[in-house]
LOKEDREN-222139 format. One line per 8 residues: for each residue x, y, z of N, C-alpha, C. Coordinates in nm, 3 decimals, always signed. Atoms other than C-alpha are relative to their C-alpha. Example, Ala and Ser with C-alpha at 12.3 -4.5 7.8 and 13.67 -1.06 7.14 Angstrom:
residues 2
+0.089:-0.119:+0.000:+1.230:-0.450:+0.780:+0.090:+0.120:+0.000  -0.082:-0.119:-0.006:+1.367:-0.106:+0.714:-0.077:+0.109:+0.073 $
***
This chain:
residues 90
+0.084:-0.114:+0.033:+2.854:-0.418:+0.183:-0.136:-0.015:+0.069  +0.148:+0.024:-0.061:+2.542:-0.293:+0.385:-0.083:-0.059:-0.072  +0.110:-0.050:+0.083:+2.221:-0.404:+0.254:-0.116:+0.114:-0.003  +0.087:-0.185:+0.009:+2.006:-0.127:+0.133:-0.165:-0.061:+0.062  +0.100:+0.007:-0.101:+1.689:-0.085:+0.402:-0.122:-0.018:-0.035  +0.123:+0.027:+0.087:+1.332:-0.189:+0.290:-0.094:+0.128:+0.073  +0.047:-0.034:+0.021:+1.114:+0.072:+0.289:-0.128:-0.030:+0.073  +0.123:+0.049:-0.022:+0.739:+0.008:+0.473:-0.063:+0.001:-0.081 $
+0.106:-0.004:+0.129:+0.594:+0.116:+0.158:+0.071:-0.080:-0.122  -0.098:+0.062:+0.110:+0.828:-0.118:-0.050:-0.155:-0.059:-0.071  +0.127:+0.088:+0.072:+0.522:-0.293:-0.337:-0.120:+0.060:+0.067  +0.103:-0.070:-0.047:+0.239:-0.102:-0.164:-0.029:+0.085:-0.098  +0.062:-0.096:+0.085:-0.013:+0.033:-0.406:-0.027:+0.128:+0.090  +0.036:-0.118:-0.023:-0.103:+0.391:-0.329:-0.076:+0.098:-0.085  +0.112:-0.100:+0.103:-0.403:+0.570:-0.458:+0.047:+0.123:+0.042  -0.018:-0.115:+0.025:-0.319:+0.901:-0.527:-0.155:+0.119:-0.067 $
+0.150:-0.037:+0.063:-0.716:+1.090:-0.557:+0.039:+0.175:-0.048  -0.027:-0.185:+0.060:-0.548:+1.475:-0.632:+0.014:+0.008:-0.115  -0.043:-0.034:+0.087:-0.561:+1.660:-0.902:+0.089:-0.037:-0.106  -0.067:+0.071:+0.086:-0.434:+1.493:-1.209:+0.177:+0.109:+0.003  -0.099:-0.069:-0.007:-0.140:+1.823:-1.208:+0.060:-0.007:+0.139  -0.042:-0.024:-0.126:-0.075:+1.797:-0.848:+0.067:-0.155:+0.040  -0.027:+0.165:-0.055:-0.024:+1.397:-0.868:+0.154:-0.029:-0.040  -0.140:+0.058:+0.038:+0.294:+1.369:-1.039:+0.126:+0.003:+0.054 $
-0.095:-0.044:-0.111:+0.545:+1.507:-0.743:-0.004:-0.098:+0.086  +0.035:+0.071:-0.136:+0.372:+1.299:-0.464:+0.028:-0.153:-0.114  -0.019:+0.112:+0.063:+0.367:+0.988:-0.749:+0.168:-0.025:+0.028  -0.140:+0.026:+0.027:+0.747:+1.021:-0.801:+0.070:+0.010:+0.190  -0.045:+0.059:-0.136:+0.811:+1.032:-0.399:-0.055:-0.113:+0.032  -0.008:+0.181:-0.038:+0.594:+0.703:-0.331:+0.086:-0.039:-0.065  -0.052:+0.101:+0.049:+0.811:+0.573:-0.609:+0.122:-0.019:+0.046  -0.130:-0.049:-0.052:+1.125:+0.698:-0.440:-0.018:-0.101:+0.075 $
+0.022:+0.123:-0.104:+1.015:+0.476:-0.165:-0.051:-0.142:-0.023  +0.046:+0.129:+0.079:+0.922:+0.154:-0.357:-0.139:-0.006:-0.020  +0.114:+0.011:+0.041:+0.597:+0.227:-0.369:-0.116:-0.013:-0.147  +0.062:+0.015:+0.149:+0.332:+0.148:-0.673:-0.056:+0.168:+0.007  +0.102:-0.087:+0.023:+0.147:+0.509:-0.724:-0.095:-0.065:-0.115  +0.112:-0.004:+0.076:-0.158:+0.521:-0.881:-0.138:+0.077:+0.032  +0.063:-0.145:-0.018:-0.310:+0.836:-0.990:-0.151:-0.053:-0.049  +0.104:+0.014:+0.044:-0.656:+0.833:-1.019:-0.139:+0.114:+0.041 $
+0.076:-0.147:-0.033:-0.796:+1.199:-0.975:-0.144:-0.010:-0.059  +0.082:-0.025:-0.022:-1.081:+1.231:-0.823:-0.114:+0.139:+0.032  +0.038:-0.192:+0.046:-1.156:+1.626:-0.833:+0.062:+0.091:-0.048  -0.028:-0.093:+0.087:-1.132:+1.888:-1.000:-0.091:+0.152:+0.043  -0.015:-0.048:-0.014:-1.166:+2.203:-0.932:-0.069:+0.151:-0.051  +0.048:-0.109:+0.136:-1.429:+2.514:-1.137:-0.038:+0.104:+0.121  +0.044:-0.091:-0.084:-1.512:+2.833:-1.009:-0.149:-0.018:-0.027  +0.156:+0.021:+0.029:-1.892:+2.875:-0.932:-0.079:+0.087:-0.098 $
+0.065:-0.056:+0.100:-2.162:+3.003:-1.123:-0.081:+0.148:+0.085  +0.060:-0.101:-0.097:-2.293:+3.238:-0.844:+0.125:+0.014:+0.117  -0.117:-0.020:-0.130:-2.027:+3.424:-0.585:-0.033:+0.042:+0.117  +0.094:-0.039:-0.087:-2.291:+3.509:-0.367:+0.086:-0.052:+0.152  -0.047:+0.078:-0.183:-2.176:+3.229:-0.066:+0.110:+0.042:+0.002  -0.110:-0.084:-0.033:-1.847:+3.286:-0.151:+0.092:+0.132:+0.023  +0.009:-0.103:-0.076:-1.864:+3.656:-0.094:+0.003:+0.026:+0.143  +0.076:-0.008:-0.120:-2.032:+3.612:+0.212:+0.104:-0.058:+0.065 $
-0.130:+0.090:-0.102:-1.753:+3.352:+0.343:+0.087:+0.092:-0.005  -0.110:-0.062:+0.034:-1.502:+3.568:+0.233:-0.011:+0.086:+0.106  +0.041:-0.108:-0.089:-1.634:+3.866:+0.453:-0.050:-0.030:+0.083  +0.059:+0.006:-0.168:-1.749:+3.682:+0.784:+0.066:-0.113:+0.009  -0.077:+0.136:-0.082:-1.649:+3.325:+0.809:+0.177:+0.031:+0.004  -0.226:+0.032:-0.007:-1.256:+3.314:+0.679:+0.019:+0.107:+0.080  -0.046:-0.145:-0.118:-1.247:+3.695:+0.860:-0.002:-0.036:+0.118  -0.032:+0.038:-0.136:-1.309:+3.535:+1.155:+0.023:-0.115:+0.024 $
-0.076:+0.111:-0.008:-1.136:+3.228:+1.139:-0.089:-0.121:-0.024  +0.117:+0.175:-0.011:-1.461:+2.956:+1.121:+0.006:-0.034:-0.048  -0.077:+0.135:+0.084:-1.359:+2.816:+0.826:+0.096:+0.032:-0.052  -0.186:+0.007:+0.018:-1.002:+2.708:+0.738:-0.020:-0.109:-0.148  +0.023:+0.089:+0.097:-1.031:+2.547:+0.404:+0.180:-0.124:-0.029  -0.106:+0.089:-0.017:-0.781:+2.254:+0.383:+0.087:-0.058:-0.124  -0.058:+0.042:+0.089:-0.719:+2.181:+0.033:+0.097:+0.129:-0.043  -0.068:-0.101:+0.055:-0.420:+2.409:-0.104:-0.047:+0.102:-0.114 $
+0.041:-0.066:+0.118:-0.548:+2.478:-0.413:-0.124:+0.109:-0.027  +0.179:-0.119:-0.032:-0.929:+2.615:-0.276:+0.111:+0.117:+0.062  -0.060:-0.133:-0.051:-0.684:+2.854:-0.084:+0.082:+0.094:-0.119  -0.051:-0.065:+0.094:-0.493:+2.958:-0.372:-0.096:+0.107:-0.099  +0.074:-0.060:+0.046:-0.775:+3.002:-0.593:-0.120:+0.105:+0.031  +0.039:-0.089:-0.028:-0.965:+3.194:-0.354:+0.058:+0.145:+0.040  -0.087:-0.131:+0.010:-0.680:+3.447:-0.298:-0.004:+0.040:-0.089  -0.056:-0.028:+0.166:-0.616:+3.467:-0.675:-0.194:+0.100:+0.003 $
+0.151:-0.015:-0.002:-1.057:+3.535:-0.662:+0.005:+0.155:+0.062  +0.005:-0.098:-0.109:-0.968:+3.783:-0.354:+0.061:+0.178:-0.067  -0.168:-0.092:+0.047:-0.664:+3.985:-0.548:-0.106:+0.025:-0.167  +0.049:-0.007:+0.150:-0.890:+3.989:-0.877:-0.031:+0.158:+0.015  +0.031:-0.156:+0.008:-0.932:+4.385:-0.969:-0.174:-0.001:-0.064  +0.146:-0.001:+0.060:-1.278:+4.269:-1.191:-0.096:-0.050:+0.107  +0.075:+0.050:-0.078:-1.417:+4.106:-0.856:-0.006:+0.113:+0.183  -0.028:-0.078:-0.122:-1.463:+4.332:-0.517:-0.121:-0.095:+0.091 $
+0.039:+0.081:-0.049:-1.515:+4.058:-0.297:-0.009:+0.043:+0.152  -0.026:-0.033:-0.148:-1.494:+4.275:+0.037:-0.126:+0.044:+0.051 $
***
């Protein structure tokens, strides 16, 4: 019988800094791969207290491509922000 293939991440801790809800998918694939996870979320996520900048981004930067925001979740929640009927962010 073959033996089964080691892994590069076989015993390799792995900090995991996302979102305490977002960690538990990516946790359970390092573990798939022998890896240790270890969640230890480091942001979080509030809408602001003023929508002023993010108005303004909304209607010149993202419109013309200059900023690309990288985390999933800022993109989500600024669509969800975008699509709001109580907010006219245009």
């Amino acid at each position: 019988m073959a033996e089964k293939e080691r892994s590069a991440l076989e015993g390799k801790r792995i900090v995991i800094t996302r979102r305490a809800p977002e960690s538990e998918a990516l946790s359970r694939q390092f573990s798939a791969l022998g890896a240790v996870p270890v969640i230890l979320p480091l942001v979080e996520f509030a809408d602001p207290d003023d929508f002023t900048a993010l108005d303004a981004a909304s209607t010149t930067s993202i419109a013309r491509r200059d900023v690309l925001p990288s985390v999933v979740s800022s993109i989500v929640r600024a669509w969800q922000l975008r699509q709001s009927p109580q907010r006219d962010v245009r």
